[in-house]
VEXMIMAR-202214 format. One record per residue: residue in three letters; x, y, z of N, C-alpha, C, O in turn; residue number from 1. Coordinates in steps of 0.05 Angstrom, whole numbers. Layout:
ALA X Y Z X Y Z X Y Z X Y Z NUM
...
% end
This chain:
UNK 17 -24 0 0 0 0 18 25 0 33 29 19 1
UNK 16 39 -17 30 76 -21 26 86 5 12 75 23 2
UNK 36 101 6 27 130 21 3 149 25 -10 160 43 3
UNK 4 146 1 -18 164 -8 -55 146 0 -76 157 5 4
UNK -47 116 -3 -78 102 -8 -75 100 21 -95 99 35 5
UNK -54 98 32 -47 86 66 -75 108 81 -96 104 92 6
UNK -59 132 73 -83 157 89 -100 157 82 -115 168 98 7
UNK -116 147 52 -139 151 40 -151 139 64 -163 150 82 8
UNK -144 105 61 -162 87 75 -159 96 114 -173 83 129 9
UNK -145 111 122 -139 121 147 -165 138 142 -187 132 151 10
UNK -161 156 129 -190 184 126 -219 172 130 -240 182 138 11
UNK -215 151 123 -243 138 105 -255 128 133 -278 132 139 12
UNK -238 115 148 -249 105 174 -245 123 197 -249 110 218 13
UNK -239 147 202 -236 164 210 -262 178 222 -273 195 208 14
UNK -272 172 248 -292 178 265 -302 212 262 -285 224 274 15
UNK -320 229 251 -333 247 247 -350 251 271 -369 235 273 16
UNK -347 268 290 -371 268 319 -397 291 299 -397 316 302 17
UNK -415 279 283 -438 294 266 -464 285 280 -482 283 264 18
UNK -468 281 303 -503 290 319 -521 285 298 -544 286 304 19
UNK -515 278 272 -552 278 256 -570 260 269 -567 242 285 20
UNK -596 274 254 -615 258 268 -626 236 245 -635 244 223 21
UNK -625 216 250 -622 197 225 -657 172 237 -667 166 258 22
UNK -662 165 208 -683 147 215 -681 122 212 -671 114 191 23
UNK -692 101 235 -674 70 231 -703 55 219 -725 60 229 24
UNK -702 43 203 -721 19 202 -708 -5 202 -688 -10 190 25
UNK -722 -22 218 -716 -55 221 -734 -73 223 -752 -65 238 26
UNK -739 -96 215 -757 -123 210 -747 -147 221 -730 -162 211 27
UNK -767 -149 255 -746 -169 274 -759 -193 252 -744 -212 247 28
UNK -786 -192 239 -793 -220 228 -806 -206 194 -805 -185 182 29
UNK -815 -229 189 -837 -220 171 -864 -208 171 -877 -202 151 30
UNK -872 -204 200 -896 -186 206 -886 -169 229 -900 -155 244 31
UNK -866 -172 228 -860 -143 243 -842 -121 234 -818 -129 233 32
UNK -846 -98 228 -827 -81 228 -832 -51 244 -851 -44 257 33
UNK -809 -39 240 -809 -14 265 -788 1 252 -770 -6 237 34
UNK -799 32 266 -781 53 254 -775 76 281 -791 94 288 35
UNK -754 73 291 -749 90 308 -732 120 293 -724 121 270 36
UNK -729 135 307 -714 165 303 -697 162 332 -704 156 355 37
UNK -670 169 319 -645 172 338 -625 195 332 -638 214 324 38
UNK -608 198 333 -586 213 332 -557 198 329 -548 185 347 39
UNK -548 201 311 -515 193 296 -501 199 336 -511 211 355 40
UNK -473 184 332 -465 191 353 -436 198 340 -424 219 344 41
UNK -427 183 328 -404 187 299 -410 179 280 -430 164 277 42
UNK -390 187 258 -394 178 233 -373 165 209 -356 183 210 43
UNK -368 155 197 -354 157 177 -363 151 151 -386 144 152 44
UNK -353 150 125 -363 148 102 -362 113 102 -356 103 81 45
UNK -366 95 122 -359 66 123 -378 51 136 -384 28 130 46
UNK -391 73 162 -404 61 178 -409 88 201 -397 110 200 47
UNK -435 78 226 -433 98 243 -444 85 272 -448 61 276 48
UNK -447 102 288 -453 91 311 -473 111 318 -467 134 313 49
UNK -498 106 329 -518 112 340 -535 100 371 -520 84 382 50
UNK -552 104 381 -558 88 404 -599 86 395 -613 100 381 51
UNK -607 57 415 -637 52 401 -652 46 423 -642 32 440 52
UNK -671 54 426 -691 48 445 -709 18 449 -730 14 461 53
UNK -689 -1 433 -704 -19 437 -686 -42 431 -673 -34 412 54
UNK -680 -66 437 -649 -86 436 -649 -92 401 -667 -85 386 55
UNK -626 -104 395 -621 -108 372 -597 -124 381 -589 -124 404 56
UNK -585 -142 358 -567 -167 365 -544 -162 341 -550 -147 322 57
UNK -519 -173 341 -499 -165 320 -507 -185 289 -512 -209 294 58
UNK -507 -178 265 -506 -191 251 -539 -184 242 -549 -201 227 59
UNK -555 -163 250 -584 -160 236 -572 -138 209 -549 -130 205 60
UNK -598 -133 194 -595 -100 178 -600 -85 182 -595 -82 206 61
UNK -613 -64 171 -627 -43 187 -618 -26 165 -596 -29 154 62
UNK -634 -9 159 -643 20 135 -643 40 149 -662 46 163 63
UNK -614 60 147 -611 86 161 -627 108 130 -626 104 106 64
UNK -639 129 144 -645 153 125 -638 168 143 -650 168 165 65
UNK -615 189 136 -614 213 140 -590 234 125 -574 225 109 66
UNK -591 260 132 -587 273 107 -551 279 113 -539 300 120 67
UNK -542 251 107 -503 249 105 -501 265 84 -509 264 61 68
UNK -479 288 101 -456 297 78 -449 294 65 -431 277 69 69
UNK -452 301 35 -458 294 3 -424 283 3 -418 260 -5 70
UNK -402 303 14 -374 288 20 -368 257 28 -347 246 23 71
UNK -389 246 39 -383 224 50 -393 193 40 -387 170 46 72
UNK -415 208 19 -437 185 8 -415 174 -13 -393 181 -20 73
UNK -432 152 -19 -414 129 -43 -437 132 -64 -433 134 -88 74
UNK -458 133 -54 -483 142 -72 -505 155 -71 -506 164 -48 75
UNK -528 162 -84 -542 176 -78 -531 204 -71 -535 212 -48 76
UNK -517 219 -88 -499 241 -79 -520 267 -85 -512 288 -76 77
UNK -546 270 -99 -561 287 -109 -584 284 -90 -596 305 -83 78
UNK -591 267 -82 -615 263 -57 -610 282 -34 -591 295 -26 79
UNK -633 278 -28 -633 305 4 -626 281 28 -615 287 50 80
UNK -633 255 20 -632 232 48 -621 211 37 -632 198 18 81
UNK -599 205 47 -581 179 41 -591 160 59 -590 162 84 82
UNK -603 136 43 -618 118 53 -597 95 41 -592 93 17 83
UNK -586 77 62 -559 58 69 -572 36 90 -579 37 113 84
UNK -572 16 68 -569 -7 89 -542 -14 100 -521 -14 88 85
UNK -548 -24 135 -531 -24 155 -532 -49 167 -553 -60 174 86
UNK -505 -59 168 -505 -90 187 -496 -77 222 -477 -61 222 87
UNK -502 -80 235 -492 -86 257 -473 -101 263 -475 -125 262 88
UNK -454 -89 271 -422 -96 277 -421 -102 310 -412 -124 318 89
UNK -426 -91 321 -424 -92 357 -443 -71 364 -450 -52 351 90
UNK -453 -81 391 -476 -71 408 -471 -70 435 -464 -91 445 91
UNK -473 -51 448 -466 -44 480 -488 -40 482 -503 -32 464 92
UNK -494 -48 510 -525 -47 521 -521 -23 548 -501 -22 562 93
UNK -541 -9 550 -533 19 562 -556 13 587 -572 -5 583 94
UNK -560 26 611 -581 27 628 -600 49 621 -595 72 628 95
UNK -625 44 606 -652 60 596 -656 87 619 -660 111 613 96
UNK -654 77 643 -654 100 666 -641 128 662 -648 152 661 97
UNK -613 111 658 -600 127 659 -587 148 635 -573 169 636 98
UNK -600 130 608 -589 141 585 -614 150 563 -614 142 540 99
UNK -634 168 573 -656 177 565 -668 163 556 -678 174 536 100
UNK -677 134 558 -688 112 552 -666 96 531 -679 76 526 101
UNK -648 94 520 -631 94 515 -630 61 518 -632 55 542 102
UNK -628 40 502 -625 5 509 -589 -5 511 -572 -11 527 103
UNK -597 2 471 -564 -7 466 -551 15 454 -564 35 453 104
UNK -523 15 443 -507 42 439 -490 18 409 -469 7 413 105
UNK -505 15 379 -490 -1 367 -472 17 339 -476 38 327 106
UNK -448 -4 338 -436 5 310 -449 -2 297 -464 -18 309 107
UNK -455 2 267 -458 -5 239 -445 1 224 -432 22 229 108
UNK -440 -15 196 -423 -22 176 -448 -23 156 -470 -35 156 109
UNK -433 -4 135 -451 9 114 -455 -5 92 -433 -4 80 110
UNK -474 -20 77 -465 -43 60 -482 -31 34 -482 -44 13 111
UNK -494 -12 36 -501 -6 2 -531 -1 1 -547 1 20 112
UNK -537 0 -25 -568 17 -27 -589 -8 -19 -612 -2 -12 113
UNK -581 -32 -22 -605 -55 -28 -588 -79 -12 -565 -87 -9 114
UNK -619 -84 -1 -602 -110 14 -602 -134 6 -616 -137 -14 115
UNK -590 -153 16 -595 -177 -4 -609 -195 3 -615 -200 26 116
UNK -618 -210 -22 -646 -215 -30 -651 -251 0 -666 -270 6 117
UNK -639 -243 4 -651 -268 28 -659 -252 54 -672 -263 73 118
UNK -654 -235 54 -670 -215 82 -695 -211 72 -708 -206 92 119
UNK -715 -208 43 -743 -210 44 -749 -231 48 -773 -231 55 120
UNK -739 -256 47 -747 -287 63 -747 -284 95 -767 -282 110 121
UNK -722 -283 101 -729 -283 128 -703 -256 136 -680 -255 129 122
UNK -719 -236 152 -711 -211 164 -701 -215 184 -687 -196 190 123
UNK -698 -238 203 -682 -239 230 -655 -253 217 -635 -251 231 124
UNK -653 -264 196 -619 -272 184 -602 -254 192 -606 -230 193 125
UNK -579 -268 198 -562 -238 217 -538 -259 194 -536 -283 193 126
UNK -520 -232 177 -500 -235 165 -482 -226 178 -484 -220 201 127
UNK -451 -224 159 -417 -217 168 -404 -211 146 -407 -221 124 128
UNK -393 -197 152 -381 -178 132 -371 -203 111 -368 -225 123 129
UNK -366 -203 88 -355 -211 69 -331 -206 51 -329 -184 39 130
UNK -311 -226 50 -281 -218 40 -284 -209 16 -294 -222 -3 131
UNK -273 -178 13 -276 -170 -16 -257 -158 -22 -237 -159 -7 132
UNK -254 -141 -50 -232 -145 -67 -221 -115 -54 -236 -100 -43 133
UNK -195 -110 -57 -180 -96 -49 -195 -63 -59 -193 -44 -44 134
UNK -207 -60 -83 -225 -34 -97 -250 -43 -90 -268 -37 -105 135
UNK -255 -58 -68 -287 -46 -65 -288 -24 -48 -270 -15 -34 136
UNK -321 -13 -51 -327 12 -33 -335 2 -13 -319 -3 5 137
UNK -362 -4 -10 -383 -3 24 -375 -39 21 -369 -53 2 138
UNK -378 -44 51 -371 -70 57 -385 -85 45 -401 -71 32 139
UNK -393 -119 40 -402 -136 26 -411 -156 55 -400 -157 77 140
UNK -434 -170 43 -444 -184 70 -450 -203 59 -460 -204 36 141
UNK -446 -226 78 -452 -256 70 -460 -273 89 -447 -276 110 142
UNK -485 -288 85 -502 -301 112 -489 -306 125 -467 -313 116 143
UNK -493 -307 149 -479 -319 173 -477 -344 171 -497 -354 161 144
UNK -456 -360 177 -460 -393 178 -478 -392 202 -476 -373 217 145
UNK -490 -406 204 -519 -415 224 -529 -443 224 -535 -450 201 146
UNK -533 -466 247 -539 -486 247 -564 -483 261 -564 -502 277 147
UNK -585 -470 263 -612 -466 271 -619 -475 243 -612 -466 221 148
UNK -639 -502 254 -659 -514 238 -685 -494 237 -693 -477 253 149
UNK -696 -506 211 -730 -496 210 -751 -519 216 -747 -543 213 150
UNK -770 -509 224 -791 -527 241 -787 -524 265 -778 -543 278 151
UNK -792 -508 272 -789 -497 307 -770 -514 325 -775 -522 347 152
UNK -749 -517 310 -727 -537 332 -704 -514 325 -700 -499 306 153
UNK -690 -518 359 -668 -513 353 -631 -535 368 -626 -551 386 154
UNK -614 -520 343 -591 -536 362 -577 -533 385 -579 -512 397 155
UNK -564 -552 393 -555 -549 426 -526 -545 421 -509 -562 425 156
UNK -523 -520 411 -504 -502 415 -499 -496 438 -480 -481 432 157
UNK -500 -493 473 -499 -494 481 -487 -513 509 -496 -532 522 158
UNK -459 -495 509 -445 -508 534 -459 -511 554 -460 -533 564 159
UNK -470 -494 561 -477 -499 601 -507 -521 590 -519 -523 568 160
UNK -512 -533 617 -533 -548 622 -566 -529 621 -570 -509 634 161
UNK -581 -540 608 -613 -526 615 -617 -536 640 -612 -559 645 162
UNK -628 -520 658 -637 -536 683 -670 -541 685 -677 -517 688 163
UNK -689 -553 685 -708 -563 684 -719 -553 710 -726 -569 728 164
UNK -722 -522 715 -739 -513 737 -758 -485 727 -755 -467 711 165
UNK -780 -495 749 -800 -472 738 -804 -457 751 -817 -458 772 166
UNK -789 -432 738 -789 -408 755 -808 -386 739 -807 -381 714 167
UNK -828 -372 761 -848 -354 750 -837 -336 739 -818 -329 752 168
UNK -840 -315 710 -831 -302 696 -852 -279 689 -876 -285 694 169
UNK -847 -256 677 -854 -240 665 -847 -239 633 -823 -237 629 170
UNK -856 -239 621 -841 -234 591 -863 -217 574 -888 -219 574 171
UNK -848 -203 562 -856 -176 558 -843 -171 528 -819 -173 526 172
UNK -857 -166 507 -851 -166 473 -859 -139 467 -882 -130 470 173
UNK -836 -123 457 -826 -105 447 -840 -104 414 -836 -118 394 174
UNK -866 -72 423 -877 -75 390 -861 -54 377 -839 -47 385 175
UNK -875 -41 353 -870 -29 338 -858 -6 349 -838 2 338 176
UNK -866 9 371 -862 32 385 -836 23 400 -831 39 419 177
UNK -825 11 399 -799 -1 423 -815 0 450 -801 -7 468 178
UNK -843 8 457 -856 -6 480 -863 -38 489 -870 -56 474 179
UNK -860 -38 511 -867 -64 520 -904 -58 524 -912 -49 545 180
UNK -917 -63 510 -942 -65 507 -958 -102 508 -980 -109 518 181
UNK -941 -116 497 -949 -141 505 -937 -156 524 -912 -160 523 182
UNK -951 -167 544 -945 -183 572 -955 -206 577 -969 -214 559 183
UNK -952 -221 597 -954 -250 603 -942 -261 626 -918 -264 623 184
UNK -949 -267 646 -947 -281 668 -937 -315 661 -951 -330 646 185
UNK -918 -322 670 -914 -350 656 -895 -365 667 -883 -351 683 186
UNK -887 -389 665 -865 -403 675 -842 -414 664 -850 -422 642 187
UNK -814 -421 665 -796 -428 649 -802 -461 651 -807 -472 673 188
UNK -801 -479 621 -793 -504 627 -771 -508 633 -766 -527 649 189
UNK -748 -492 622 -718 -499 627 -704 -477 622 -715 -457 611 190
UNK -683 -477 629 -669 -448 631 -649 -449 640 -649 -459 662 191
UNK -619 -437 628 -591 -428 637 -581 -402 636 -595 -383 629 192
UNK -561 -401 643 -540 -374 635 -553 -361 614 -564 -339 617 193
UNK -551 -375 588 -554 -367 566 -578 -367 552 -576 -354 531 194
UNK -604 -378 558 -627 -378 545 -643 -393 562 -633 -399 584 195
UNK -667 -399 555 -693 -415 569 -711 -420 547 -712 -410 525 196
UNK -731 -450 562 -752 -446 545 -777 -441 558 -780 -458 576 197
UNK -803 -421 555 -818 -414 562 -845 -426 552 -851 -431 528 198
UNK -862 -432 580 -893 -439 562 -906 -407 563 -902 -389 579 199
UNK -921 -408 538 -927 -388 526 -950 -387 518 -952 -403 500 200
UNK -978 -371 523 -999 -372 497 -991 -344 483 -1010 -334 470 201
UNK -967 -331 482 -960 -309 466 -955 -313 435 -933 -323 429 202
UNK -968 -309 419 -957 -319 382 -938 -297 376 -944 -275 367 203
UNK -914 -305 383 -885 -280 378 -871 -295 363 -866 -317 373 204
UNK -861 -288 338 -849 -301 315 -828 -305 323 -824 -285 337 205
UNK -805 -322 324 -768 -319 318 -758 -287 300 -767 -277 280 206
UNK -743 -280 315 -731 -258 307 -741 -232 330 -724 -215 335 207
UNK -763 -230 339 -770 -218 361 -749 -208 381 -727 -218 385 208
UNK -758 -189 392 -740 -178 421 -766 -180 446 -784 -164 446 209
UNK -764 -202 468 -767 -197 489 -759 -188 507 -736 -181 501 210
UNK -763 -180 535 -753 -173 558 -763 -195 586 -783 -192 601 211
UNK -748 -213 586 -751 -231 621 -752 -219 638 -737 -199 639 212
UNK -767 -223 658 -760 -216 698 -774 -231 706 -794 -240 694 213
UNK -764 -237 733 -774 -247 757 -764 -236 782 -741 -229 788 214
UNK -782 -236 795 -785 -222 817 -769 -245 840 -757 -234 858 215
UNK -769 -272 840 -759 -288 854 -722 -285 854 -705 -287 872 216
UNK -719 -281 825 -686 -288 826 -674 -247 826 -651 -237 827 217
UNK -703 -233 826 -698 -204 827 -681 -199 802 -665 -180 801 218
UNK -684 -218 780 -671 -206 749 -682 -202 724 -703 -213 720 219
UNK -674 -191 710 -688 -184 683 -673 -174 669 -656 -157 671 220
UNK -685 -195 646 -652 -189 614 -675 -186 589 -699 -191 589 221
UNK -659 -176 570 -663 -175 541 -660 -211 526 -642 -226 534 222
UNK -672 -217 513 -673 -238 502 -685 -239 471 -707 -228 470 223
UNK -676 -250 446 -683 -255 430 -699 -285 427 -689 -306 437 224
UNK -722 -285 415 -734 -307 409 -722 -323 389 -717 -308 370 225
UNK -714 -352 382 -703 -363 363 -719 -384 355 -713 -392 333 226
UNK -745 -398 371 -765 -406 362 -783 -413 382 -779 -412 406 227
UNK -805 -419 368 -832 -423 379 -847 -454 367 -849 -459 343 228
UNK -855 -469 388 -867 -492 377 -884 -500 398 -880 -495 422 229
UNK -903 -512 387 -923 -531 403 -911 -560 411 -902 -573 392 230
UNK -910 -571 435 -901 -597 436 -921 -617 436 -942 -609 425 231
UNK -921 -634 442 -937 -667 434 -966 -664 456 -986 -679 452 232
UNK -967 -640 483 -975 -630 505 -996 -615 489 -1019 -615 496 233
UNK -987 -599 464 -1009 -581 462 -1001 -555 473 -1015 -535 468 234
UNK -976 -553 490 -970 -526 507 -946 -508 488 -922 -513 487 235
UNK -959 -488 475 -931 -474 461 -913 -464 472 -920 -448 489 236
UNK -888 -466 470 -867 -462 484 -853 -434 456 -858 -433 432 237
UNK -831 -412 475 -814 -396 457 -783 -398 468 -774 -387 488 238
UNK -771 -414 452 -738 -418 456 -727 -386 453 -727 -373 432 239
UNK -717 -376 479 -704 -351 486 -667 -352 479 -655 -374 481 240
UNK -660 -340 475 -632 -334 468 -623 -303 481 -623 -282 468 241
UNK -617 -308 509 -605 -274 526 -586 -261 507 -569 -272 492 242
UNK -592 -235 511 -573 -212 495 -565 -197 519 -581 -194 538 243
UNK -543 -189 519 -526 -177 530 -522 -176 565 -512 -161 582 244
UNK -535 -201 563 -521 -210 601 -531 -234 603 -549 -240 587 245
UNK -525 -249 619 -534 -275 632 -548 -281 657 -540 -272 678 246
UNK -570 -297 656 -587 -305 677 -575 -320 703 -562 -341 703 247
UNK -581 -305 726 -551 -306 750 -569 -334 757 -592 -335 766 248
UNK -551 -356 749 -567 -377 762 -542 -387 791 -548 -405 806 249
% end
């Protein structure tokens, strides 16, 4: 690498502190989508960081509109709103209290005007950046390897043990508004560190953002749903997957 391309690509990732106020849309499933308004926290012509009122996991998309510095766009240089699909790179989870409701605080990585064509199948597919050629522009994304079956099963990816106790829960599904407007009193069939499975009469698709508590173990986390099935019982159960802390067992 010259000199000269050495600083290009230095400039290019080069953090901008630009405050815009930018608009996010995201589709945890196929019947759900949501559009919050936030504020840029940095920027670069590569990617930016913003914060969201409602959890999100690494490896989703998400459609920023807002009106980036004609300097910085790769396209759409004549539009008033540069509208860029965004992968999520990393996600810090913030305390809502304390950070004007405030959930998570995530990077994104800027991948181009159109997303690709397997996110209108299924919208919770969480991709990774993709190895590309030394002259490309905005990063390139390529499905995540993933061993989650279809038909409401999933794999036991999972080190620690499920423990087979039923502890009373709250779970609480995050709608369109990033409010918790839907609720449910309920019990865990099984549950670790890292996820649980819940009986449920809630119909919440995979790809979903819940919120757990219980009042017994005095905790409550963010959790993504990864599936939902009826067992041989007749009782529907939602296989949970915790985001950004673990259930103090």
């Amino acid at each position: 690498m010259t000199k000269d391309s050495g600083e290009k690509s230095r400039r290019l990732r080069e953090r901008i502190g630009l405050q815009l106020p930018v608009r996010v849309n995201g589709r945890d499933s196929v019947d759900h989508e949501w559009t919050e308004m936030s504020r840029l926290v940095d920027v670069t012509p590569l990617g930016a960081r913003l914060r969201l009122k409602r959890p999100i996991e690494v490896g989703r998309l998400l459609l920023l509109t807002l009106a980036m510095p004609r300097q910085l766009r790769y396209f759409d240089h004549v539009e008033d709103q540069y509208r860029v699909w965004s992968l999520v790179r990393n996600v810090r989870f913030l305390n809502a209290n304390k950070e004007s409701g405030a959930v998570v605080e995530i990077g994104v990585a800027f991948v181009g005007k159109r997303p690709p064509k397997s996110f209108a199948v299924d919208p919770s597919q969480r991709y990774d950046i993709a190895k590309t050629s030394a002259g490309a522009n905005l990063w390139a994304v390529t499905e995540e390897s993933s061993e989650r079956l279809s038909g409401g099963t999933i794999p036991d990816k999972r080190k620690e043990t499920r423990h087979s106790i039923p502890i009373e829960v709250l779970i609480e599904v995050f709608d369109e508004k990033g409010e918790l407007s839907l609720k449910e009193k309920s019990v865990t069939e099984n549950i670790s560190q890292f996820g649980a499975a819940i009986f449920t009469s809630l119909d919440v698709s995979p790809g979903r953002f819940v919120k757990l508590s219980s009042e017994q173990y005095g905790a409550s986390v963010l959790a993504v749903v990864r599936a939902r099935r009826v067992a041989a019982d007749g009782i529907p159960r939602l296989h949970l997957e915790f985001v950004g802390c673990e259930w103090p067992l």
